[in-house]
Structures are given as structure tokens and as C-alpha cells.
Backbone bond lengths (Angstrom), bond angles and torsions (degrees), N, CA, C in turn:
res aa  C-N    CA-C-N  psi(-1)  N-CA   C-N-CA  omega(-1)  CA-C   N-CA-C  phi
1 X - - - 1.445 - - 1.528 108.53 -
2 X 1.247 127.42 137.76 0.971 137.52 179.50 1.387 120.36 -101.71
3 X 1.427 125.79 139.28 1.724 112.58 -166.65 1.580 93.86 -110.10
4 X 1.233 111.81 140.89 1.433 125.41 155.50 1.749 103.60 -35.14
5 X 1.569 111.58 141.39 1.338 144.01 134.93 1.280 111.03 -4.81
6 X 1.353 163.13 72.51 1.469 138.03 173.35 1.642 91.37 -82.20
7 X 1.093 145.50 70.40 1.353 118.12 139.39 1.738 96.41 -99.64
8 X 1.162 100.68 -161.38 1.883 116.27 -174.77 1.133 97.84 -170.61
9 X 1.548 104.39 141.28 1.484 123.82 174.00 1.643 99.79 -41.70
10 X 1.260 127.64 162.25 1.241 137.48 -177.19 1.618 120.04 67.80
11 X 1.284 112.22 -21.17 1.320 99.61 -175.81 1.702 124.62 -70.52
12 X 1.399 101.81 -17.95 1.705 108.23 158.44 1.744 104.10 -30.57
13 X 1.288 112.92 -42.95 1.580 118.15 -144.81 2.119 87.17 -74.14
14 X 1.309 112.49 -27.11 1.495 108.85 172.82 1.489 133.61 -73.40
15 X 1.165 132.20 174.97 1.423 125.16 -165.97 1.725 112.98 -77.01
16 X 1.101 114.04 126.21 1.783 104.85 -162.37 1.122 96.22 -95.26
17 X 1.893 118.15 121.54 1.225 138.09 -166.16 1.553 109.47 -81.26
18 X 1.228 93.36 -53.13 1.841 112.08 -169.22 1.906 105.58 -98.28
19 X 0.717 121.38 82.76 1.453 131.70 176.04 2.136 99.89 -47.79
20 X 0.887 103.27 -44.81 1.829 114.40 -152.25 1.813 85.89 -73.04
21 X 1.273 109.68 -32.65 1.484 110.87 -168.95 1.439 117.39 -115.27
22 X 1.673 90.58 -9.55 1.600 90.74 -179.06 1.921 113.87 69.68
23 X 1.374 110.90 49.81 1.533 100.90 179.43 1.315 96.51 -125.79
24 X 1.781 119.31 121.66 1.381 115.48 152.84 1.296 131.39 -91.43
25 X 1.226 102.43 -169.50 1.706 113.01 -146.26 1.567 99.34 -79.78
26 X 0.993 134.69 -12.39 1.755 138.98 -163.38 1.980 93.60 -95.52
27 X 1.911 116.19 -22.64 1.055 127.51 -178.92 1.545 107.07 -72.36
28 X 0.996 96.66 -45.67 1.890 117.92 -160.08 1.731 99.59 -66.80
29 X 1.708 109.07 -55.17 1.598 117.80 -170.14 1.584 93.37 -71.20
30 X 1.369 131.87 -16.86 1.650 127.65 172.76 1.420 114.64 -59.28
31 X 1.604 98.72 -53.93 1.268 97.17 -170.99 1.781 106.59 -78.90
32 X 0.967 106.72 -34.09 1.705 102.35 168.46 1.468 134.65 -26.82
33 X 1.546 85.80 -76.37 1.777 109.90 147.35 1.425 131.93 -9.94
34 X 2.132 101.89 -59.31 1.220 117.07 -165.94 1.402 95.74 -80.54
35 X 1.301 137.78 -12.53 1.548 132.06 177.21 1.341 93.94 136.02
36 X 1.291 155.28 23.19 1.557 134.40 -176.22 1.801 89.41 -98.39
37 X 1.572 89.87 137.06 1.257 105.57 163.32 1.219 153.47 -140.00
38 X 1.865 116.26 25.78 0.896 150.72 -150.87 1.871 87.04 -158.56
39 X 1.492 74.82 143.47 1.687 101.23 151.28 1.756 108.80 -43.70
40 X 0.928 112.23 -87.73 0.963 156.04 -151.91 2.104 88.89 -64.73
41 X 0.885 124.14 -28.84 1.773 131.46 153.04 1.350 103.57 -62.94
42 X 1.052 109.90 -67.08 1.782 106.68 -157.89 1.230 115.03 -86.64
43 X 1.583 119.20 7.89 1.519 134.52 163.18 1.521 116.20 -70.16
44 X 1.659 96.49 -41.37 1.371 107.78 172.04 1.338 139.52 -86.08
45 X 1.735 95.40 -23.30 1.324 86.98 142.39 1.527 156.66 -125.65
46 X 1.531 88.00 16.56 1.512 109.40 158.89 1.419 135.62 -95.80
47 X 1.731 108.37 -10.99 1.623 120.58 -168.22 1.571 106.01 78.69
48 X 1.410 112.48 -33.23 1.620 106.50 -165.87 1.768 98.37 -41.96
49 X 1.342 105.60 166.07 1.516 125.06 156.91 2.180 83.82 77.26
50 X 1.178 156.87 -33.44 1.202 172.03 -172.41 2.027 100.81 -44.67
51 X 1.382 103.29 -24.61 1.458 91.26 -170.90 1.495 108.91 -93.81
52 X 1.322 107.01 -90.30 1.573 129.83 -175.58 1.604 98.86 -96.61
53 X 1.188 133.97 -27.14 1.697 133.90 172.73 1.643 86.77 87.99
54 X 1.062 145.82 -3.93 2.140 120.36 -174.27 1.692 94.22 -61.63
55 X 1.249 120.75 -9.25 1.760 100.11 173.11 1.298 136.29 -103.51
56 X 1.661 91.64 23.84 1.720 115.15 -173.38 1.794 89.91 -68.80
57 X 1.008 132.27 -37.48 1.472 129.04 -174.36 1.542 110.89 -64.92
58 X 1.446 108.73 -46.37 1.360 116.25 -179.53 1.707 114.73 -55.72
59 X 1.287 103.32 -40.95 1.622 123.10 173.50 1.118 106.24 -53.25
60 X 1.487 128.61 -56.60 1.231 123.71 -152.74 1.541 99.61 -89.44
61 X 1.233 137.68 -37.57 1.170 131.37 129.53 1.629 132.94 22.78
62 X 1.284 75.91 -93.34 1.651 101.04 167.10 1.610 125.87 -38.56
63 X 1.837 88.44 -55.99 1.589 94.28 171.09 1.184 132.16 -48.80
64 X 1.605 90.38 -46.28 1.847 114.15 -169.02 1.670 97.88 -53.94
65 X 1.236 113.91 -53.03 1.670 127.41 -174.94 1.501 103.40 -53.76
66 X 1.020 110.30 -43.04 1.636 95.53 -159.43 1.790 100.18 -100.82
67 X 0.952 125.96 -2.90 1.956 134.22 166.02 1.644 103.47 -81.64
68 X 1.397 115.06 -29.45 1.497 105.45 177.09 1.927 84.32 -97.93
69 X 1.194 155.76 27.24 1.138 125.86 143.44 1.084 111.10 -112.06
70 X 1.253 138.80 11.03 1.108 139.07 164.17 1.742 124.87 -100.26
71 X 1.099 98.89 -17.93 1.843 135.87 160.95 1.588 100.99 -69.93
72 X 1.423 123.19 2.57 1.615 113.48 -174.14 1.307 121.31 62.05
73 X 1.686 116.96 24.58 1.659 128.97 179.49 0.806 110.36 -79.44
74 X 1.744 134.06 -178.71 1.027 120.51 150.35 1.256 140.22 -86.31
75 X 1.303 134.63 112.68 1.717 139.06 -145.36 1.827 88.35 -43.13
76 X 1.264 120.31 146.68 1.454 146.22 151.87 1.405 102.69 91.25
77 X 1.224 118.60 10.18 1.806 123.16 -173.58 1.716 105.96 -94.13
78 X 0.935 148.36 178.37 1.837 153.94 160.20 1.280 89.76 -126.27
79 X 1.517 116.39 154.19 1.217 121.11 151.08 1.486 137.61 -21.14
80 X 1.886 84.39 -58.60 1.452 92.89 166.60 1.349 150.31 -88.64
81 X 1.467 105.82 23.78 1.229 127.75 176.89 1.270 124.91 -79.61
């Protein structure tokens, strides 16, 4: 099965995570959103992390951010911040 595209017009305008695949960051918090929660989810369905991997950090990142906003954190904080 093949998943639809999540990018969207405008998301060029966000920080581009994955250079090798070309996926920005407005792509990555989409698929997040939609339930990915692993690296290793939003690889598959974004391609990000698919080339050279240097944006496996950025990914995990991402995660960390959006589990403390859904945890009732404050969006862009880590635990360990």
C-alpha cells in the first residue's frame, strides 16, 4: 500500500530537515500529528532519514517535541530542558 504525499504547498517555507530527500520540518510535525511515532514511522512515511541518515537526530527531535506536547508540555521544550 502506498501512502499519500503529506507534504503541502508552503511547506518549502519550513526548515528542510532531510536535504537527500528534500523533507521539511512542517512535513515531519504532519506526519507526527497523523500518529507516527518512531523514527523509523515517519521514515516510512516521509522518506526522511532514507539517504545518508545525519537527520536521524533531527527526527528524534521532533518526536521528543511533539510527546511533551501531547503530555500537556510546553510545545518546543524536552524534558530535559
Amino acid at each position: 500500500m502506498t501512502l499519500p504525499d503529506l507534504s503541502r504547498p508552503g511547506d518549502e517555507r519550513s526548515r528542510r530537515i532531510c536535504y537527500c530527500v528534500r523533507v521539511h520540518e512542517a512535513t515531519i510535525l504532519r506526519a507526527i500529528a497523523e500518529g507516527c511515532r518512531s523514527v523509523e514511522a515517519i521514515r516510512e512515511r516521509t522518506r526522511a532519514a532514507t539517504g545518508c541518515g545525519t537527520c536521524r537526530f533531527d527526527l528524534e527531535v521532533l518526536l521528543r517535541r511533539g510527546a511533551t506536547s501531547e503530555e500537556g508540555g510546553s510545545p518546543g521544550k524536552t524534558p530535559e530542558d
